[in-house]
DRENMIVO-437595 format. One record per residue (C-alpha): residue in three letters; x, y, z. Coordinates in steps of 0.2 Angstrom, whole numbers, plus 5000, padded with zeros to 4 digits. Example, Ala and Ser with C-alpha at 12.3 -4.5 7.8 and 13.67 -1.06 7.14 Angstrom:
! DRENMIVO-437595
ALA506249785039/SER506849955036/
***
This chain:
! DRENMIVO-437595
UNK595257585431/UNK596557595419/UNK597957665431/UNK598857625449/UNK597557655460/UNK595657755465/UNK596057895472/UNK596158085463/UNK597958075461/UNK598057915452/UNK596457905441/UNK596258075432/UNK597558035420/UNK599257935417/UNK600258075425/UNK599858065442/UNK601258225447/UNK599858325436/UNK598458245442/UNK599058315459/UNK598458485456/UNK596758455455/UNK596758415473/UNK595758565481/UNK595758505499/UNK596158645511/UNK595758585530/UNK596858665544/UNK598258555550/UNK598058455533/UNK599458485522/UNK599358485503/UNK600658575492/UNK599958585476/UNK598258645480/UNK597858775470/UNK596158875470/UNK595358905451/UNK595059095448/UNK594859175431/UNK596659215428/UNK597259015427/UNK595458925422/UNK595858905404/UNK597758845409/UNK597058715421/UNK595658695411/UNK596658625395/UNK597858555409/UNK596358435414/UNK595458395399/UNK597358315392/UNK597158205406/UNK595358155402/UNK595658135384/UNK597058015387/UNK596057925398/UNK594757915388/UNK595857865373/UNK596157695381/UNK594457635379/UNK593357595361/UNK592057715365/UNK592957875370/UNK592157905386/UNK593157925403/UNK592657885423/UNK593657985435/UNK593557965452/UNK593558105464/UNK594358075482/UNK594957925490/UNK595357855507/UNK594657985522/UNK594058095511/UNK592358215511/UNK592458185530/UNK592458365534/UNK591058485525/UNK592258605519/UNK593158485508/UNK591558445498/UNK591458655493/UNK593158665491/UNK593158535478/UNK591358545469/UNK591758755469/UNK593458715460/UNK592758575449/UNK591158685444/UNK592358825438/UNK593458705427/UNK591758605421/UNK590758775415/UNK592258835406/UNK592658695398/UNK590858655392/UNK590558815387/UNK592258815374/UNK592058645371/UNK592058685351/UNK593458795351/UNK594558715362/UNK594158545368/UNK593658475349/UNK591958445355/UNK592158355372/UNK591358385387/UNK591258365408/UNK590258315419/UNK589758265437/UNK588958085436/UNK588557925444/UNK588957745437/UNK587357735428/UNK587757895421/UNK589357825413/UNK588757655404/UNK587157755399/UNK588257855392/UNK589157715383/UNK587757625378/UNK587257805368/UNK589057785358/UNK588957575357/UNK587157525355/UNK586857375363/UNK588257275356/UNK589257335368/UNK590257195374/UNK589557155394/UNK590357045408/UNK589256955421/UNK589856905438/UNK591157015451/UNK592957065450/UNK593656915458/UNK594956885457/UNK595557055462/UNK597557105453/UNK598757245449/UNK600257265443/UNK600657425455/UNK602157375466/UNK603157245454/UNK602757255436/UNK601957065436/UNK600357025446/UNK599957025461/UNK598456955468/UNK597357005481/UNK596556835489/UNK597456865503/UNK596256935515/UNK594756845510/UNK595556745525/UNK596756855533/UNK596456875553/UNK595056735554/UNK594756795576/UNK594256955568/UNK592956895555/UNK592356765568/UNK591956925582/UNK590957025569/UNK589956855565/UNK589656845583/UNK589057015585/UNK588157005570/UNK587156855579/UNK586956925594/UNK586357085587/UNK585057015577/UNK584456925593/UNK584257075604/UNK583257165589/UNK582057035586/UNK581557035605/UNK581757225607/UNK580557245595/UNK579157125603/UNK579757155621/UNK579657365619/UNK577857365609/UNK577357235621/UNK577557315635/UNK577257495629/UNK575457435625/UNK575357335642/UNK576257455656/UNK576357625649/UNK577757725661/UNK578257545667/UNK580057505676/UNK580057385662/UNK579857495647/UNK581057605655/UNK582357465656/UNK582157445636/UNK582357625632/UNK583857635642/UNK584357465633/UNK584057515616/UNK585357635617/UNK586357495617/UNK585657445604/UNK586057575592/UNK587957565596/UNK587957395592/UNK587457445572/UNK588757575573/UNK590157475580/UNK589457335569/UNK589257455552/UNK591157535557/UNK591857365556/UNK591157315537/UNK592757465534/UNK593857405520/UNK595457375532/UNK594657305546/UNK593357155542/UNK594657115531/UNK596157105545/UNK597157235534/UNK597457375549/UNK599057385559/UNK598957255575/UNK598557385588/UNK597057445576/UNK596557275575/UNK596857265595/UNK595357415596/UNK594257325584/UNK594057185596/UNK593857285610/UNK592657365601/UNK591457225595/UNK591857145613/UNK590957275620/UNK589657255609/UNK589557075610/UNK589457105628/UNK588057225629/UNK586857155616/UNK587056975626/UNK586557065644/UNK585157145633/UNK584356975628/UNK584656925645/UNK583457075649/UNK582157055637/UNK581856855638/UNK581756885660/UNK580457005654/UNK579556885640/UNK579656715653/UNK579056815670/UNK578156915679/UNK579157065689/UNK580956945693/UNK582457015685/UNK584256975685/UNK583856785686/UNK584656735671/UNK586556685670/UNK587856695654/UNK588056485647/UNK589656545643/UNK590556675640/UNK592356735634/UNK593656775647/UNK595056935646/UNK596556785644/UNK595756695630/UNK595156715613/UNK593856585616/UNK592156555625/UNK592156455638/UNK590656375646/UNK590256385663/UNK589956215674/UNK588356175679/UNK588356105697/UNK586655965700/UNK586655935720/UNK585555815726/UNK583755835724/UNK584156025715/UNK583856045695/UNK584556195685/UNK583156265670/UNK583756345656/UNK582956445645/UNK583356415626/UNK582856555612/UNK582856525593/UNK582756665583/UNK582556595567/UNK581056595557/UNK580656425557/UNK580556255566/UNK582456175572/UNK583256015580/UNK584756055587/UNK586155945598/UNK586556075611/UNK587956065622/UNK588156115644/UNK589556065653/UNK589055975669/UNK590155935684/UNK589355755685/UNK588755595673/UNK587155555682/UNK586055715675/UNK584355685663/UNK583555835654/UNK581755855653/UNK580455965644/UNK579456095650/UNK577955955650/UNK578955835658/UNK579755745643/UNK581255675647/UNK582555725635/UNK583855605622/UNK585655665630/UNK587255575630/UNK588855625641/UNK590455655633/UNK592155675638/UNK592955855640/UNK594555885631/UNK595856005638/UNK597456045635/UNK597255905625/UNK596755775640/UNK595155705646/UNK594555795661/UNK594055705674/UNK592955835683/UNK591955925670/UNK590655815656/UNK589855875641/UNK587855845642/UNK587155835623/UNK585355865623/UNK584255825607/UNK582855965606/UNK581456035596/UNK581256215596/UNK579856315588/UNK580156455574/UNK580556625583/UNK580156555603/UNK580756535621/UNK580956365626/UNK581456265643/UNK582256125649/UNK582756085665/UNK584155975671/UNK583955845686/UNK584955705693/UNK584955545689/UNK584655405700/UNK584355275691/UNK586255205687/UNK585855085675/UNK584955225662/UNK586755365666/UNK587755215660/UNK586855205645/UNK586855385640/UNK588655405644/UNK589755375626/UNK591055255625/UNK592955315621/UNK594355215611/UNK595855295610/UNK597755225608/UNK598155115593/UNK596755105584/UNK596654975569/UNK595055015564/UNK594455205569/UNK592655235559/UNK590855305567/UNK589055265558/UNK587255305561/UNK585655285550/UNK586255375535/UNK587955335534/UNK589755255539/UNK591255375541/UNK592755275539/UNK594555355544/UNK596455345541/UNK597055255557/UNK598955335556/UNK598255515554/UNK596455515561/UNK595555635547/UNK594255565536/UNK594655435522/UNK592855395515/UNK591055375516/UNK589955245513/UNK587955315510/UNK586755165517/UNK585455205507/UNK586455165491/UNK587755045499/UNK589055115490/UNK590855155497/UNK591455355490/UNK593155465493/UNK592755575505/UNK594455625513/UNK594955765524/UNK596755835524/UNK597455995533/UNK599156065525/UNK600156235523/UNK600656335509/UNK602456415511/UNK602256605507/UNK603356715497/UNK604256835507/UNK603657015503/UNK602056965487/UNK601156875503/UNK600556965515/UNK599057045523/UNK597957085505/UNK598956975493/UNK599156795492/UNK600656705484/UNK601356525486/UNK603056445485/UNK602456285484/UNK601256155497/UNK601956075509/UNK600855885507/UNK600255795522/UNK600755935533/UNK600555835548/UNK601555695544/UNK603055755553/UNK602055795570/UNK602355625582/UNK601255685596/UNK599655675593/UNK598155565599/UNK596455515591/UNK594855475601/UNK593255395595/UNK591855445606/UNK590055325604/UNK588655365613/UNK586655375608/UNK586455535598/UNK588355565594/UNK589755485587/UNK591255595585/UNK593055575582/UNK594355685589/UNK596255675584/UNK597355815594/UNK599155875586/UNK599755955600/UNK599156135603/UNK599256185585/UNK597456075581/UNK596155995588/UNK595055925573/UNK593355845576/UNK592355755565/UNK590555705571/UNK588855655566/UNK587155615574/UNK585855495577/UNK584355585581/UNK583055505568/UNK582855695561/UNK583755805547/UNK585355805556/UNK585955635553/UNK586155655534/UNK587655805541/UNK589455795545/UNK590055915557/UNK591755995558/UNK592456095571/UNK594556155572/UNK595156235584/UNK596956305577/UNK598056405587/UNK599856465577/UNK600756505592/UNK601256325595/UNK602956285595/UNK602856085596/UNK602756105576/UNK604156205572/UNK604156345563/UNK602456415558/UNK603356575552/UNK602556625532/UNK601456455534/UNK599656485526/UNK598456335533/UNK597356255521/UNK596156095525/UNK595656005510/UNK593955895505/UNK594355785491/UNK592955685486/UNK592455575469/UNK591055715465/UNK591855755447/UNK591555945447/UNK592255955427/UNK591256075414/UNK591356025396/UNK592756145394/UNK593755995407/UNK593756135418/UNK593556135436/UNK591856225440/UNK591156265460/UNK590056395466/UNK590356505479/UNK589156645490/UNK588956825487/UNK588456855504/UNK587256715505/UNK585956805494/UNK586756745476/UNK587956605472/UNK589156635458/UNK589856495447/UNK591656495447/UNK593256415436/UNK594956355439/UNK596156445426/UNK597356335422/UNK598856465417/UNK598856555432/UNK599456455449/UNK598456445466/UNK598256625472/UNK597456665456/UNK596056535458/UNK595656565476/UNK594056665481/UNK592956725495/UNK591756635503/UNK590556705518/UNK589156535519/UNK589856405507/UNK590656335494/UNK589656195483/UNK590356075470/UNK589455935458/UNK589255845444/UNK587655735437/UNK587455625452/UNK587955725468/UNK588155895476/UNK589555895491/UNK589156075501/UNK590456135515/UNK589456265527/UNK590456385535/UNK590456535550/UNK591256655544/UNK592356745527/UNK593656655522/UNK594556595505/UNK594156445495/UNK594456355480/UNK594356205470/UNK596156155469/UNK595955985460/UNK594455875451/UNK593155825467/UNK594055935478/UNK593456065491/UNK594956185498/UNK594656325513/UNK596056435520/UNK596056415540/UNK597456565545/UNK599056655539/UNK600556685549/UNK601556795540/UNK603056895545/UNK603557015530/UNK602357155524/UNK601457165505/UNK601857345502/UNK599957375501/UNK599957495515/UNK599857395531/UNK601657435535/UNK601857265543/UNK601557075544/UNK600156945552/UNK601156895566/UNK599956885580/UNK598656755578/UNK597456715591/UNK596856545595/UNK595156505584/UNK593956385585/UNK593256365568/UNK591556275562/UNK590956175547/UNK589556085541/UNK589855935527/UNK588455885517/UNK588355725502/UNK586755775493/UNK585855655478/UNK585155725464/UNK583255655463/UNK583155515449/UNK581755595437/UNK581155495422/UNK581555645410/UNK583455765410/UNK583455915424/UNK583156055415/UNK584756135410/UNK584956285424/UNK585656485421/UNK585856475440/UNK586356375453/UNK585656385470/UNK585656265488/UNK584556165493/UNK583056205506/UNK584056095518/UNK585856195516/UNK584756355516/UNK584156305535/UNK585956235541/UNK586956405535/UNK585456495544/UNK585756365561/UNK587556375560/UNK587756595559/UNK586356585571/UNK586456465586/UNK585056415595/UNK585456575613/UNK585456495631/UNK585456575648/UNK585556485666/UNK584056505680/UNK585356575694/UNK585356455710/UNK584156585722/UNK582956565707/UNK582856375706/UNK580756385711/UNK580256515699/UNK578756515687/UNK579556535669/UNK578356535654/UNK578756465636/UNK578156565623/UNK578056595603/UNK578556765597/UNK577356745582/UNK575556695581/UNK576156575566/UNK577556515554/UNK578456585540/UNK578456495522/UNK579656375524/UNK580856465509/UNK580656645520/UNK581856685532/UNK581756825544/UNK583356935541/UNK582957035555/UNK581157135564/UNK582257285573/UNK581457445579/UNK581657625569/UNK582557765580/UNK581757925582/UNK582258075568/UNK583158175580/UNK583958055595/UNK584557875587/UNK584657825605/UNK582757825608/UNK581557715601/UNK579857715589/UNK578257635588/UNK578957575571/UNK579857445566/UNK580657375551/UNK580157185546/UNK581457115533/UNK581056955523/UNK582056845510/UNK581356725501/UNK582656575495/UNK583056515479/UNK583356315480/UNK583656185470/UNK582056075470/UNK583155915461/UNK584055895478/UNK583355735488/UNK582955795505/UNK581355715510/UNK581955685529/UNK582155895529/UNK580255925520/UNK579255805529/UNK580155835551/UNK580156055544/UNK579256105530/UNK577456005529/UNK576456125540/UNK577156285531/UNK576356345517/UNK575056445519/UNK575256525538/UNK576056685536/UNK574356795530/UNK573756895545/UNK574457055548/UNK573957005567/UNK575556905569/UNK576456965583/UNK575956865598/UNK575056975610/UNK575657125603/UNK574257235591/UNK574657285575/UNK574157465568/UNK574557455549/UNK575857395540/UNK576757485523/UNK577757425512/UNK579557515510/UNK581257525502/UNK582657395508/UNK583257545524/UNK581357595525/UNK581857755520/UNK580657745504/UNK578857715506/UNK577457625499/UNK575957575499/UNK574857505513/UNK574457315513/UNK573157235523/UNK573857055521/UNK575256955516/UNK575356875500/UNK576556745491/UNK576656835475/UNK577357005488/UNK578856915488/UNK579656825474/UNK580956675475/UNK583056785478/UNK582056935483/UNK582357055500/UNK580657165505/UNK580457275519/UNK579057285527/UNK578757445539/UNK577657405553/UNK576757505567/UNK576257445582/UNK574757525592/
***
């Protein structure tokens, strides 16, 4: 767009005063002063009015032709406004087409789509026409100051806010996916049932969810750009929801794992009205009692997971539902930056099949001698030495600051830079703000000046972590495992950042940054920087550093990671949520935590960012070898993750889901189950299997549902045998009957559009060749 902005006013023409007119909009109580209504006294006058406009857009570009955009922000929302204008339009459009030689010097109007325009273009160009390949980002204007100004500011902005809508997201997905077996289930089973009454009812909620879910994609709110108490409604908002779709899985799962019990099931954690975090309930094992809990992973294939319960007691062992006893470790409990004395944190290696209920139950332990073992070791104080190691590799740390200094791989014996730093970028009062992003300068080794902090190193049997605590401002913890599985060859990261702390000074106008700097030497032959970032995990777009411009011209969004590499090695960081990133040196990773900022941008917001909720943010760090083939890799048009990072991203936005057997419960009969009759391929994820509402009431439910399947690029070149050989051997051919609901019947399956709005043809079983590799098919399916 050549001019100021996308609405009517400012994209018809350079003179926005003129442009005014040709606003018909005319709804009670809405006020509009130049609204004028075409007739055939003033079409020609506003006719040639309008087509000066066009033609001095149009004059701007090589091939003569000009995109207008009608509306803009809360426009078309009432019915009328859509006749008023199209009526007006239709009148200027027919009389300028039909004098288009004796007036117009041949040009013409039209109503079109984006297609419409660059077919258009292509008529006038041929296929010369120069073409651009990528997105827009960076995003910058020249509205406000005459210089630019960049919009990389809310790819971060209001992080508490982009976390909620991942959670919801999550939990929605969850309560789909066991909606649609737990409704079609029952509905074949126990027609007119008390339980198939308890999902209608449910499903309902269900429906708000997407809409409170969908109304928060808005431009100005999963972007934090809305006025604080707006922002204060969102949450309640996707709080609700949150709520509700957790208390519906809780439902369908106390249907799926019994008979006739309800209301058995307690929340793990949950989020209280005082705090911006989740906290996790305590789990109390009296003598001779155990606690079960019931575990769901709702993704599409196999996992190991560490999960985590807070116990009131050391002496607790967990076993399977076979009577397996559990690896589990005890760690120490951190508040308010102490060790608490009454409350542990029970780790518990488990395996989890694609798509299933699990449980584990939790006993006391007797035997003193195997709690001693299981219970981690802590070092704290001065520390010469801080470093933790397993299998794979030894994570060595700067004892003064307690982050990461570097990383030595066992397999190759060799020491690399692997360093971890957090600092601040000062903002520029009234060019930084809630959209835009601009830097006075960094402040380096941000922590330097912060004397009260304390680092921890915590060693037990299937973690080693290291925590160091500056005050209430950050608690950053740096862990790996020792499982004999996948997750030994990752480095977890978890921050929990809260800007209201006062111990550190002034955090007014500070925008927090934590840096990876590694020796990976991400240079293209251009000695550019080069790193890849998401398109919402579906596409991965590379990216360069610009020298000329400085940092908040370079920075882009990420919503899953942020990858750089060179010809030995790919370093990935996984992440929960949107946020902005870069590559602001050679081998370096860069994230944006949260903004605190006290002035508004002049974008529209009226205001700063100066209420920032605590946030507990997590990462996932992963060092991956290229293989060692005897001939070159083949030169690449795209780059794309590995199987492994593929799995992690999906583990990390989808948590293995918990609930607690209540304590008048503790006897009864639960039953594991698989929701599947067999697995996925292991490069197809199930996006989501959610239930179509009926035409007329959204808020009832179909015999239809919608089964949505991504098959994954990755990047064969990248060594992860230990990921192939625990996950992906028994995978390859399962996925073929249409049967593969467990004990629910299939009626026929369709293939449709993306919405399943669009229909095609029937199948009678799945193939691989229905679903190529970076490719999203819908499949409609309808249950008996």
């Amino acid at each position: 767009m050549p001019f100021d902005i996308y609405t009517t006013q400012s994209s018809c023409g350079p003179d926005s005063k003129t442009c005014a007119l040709f606003n018909f909009r005319h709804i009670p109580g809405d006020y509009n002063k130049n609204r004028n209504e075409i007739s055939e006294n003033n079409v020609q006058f506003y006719s040639n009015l309008l087509i000066n406009l066009y033609r001095k857009t149009a004059s701007l570009f090589p091939h003569n032709v000009a995109l207008v955009l009608l509306g803009g922000d809360f426009a078309y929302a009432n019915e009328h406004e859509f006749d008023q204008q199209y009526s007006n339009y239709v009148k200027l459009f027919n009389y300028i087409n039909s004098h288009s030689n004796e007036e117009f010097n041949g040009a013409t109007v039209q109503f079109g789509t984006a297609s419409d325009y660059f077919n258009e273009i292509k008529k006038r160009q041929g296929d010369n026409f120069p073409t651009f390949i990528g997105d827009f980002f960076p995003y910058a204007d020249i509205y406000n100051t005459g210089e630019p100004n960049y919009w990389t500011g809310f790819y971060t902005t209001r992080p508490f806010y982009k976390l909620l809508s991942r959670e919801l997201e999550h939990n929605l997905r969850n309560s789909e996916i066991l909606f649609t077996i737990c409704f079609n289930k029952m509905r074949q089973l126990k027609e007119n049932s008390i339980e198939l009454k308890i999902l209608q009812r449910n499903y309902g909620k269900i429906v708000k969810a997407r809409k409170n879910l969908g109304l928060f994609q808005h431009h100005d709110a999963i972007t934090g750009t809305s006025k604080q108490y707006v922002m204060k409604d969102y949450q309640k908002m996707l709080e609700n929801s949150i709520k509700e779709t957790i208390n519906v899985q809780r439902n369908f799962i106390e249907i799926l794992s019994t008979e006739n019990l309800r209301n058995f099931l307690e929340l793990e954690s949950e989020r209280s009205p005082k705090s911006s975090l989740k906290m996790k309930k305590v789990i109390e094992i009296k003598k001779e009692e155990s606690k079960k809990i019931l575990l769901f992973n709702s993704l599409s294939h196999d996992r190991y997971e560490v999960i985590s319960v807070h116990v009131s007691s050391s002496y607790v062992s967990a076993f399977d539902s076979k009577e397996k006893l559990l690896n589990s470790q005890i760690n120490p409990i951190f508040i308010n930056g102490k060790i608490s004395s009454n409350i542990m944190e029970l780790l518990i290696l488990i395996f989890i099949p694609a798509l299933s209920i699990k449980i584990i139950e939790l006993r006391e332990e007797l035997n003193q001698t195997l709690a001693d073992e299981r219970t981690s070791k802590i070092l704290t104080g001065d520390l010469e030495e801080v470093f933790i190691e397993n299998s794979q590799m030894k994570l060595i740390f700067d004892s003064d600051s307690g982050f990461l200094n570097s990383m030595i791989q066992k397999q190759l014996n060799e020491e690399l830079k692997l360093q971890i730093s957090f600092d601040a970028y000062q903002s520029v009062p009234k060019k930084s703000g809630a959209y835009l992003f601009r830097a006075f300068r960094v402040y380096e080794e941000f922590f330097e000046s912060y004397i009260k902090k304390t680092i921890y190193i915590v060693n037990g049997p299937i973690a080693s972590e290291v925590t160091v605590i500056y005050g209430n401002l950050l608690k950053h913890t740096l862990k790996i495992f020792n499982t004999q599985t996948y997750l030994d060859d990752v480095i977890s990261i978890n921050n929990v950042i809260d800007f209201e702390d006062f111990q550190m000074g002034n955090m007014k106008d500070k925008e927090m940054i934590m840096r990876i700097k590694s020796s990976t030497a991400n240079i293209d032959v251009e000695e550019e920087r080069e790193f890849f970032t998401d398109l919402n995990g579906f596409q991965f777009q590379p990216r360069k550093t610009t020298r000329k411009l400085e940092i908040e011209g370079n920075y882009y969004p990420i919503t899953s990671l942020i990858f750089i590499q060179d010809e030995i090695q790919r370093l990935s960081l996984l992440t929960t949520h949107a946020q902005g990133a870069t590559s602001s040196d050679h081998g370096v990773i860069e994230v944006m935590l949260d903004r605190k900022i006290m002035m508004d941008d002049g974008y529209g917001m009226g205001e700063g960012i100066f209420v920032n909720p605590k946030t507990e943010q997590n990462f996932l760090l992963t060092l991956e070898n290229f293989k060692k083939l005897d001939e070159d890799r083949p030169e690449k048009q795209y780059h794309v993750p590995s199987l492994l990072v593929h799995h992690l991203t999906n583990s990390l936005n989808y948590p293995v889901t918990y609930f607690i057997v209540g304590h008048k419960n503790k006897n009864i009969k639960l039953n594991e189950m698989k929701l599947f009759n067999f697995n996925l391929p292991c490069d197809v994820n199930l996006i989501n299997f959610r239930t179509m509402s009926d035409i007329e009431l959204d808020w009832l439910p179909t015999e239809n549902s919608l089964l949505i399947l991504h098959r994954v690029g990755f990047d064969y070149y990248l060594n992860n045998e230990n990921f192939s050989e625990q996950i992906c051997k028994n995978y390859e051919n399962d996925f073929q009957s249409l049967q593969f609901v467990n004990k629910v019947r299939t009626k026929k399956i369709q293939m449709t559009s993306l919405t399943g709005t669009e229909n095609g043809k029937f199948i009678t079983t799945f193939t691989n060749d229905m679903l190529e590799p970076m490719e999203i098919k819908t499949f409609k399916i309808t249950f008996h």
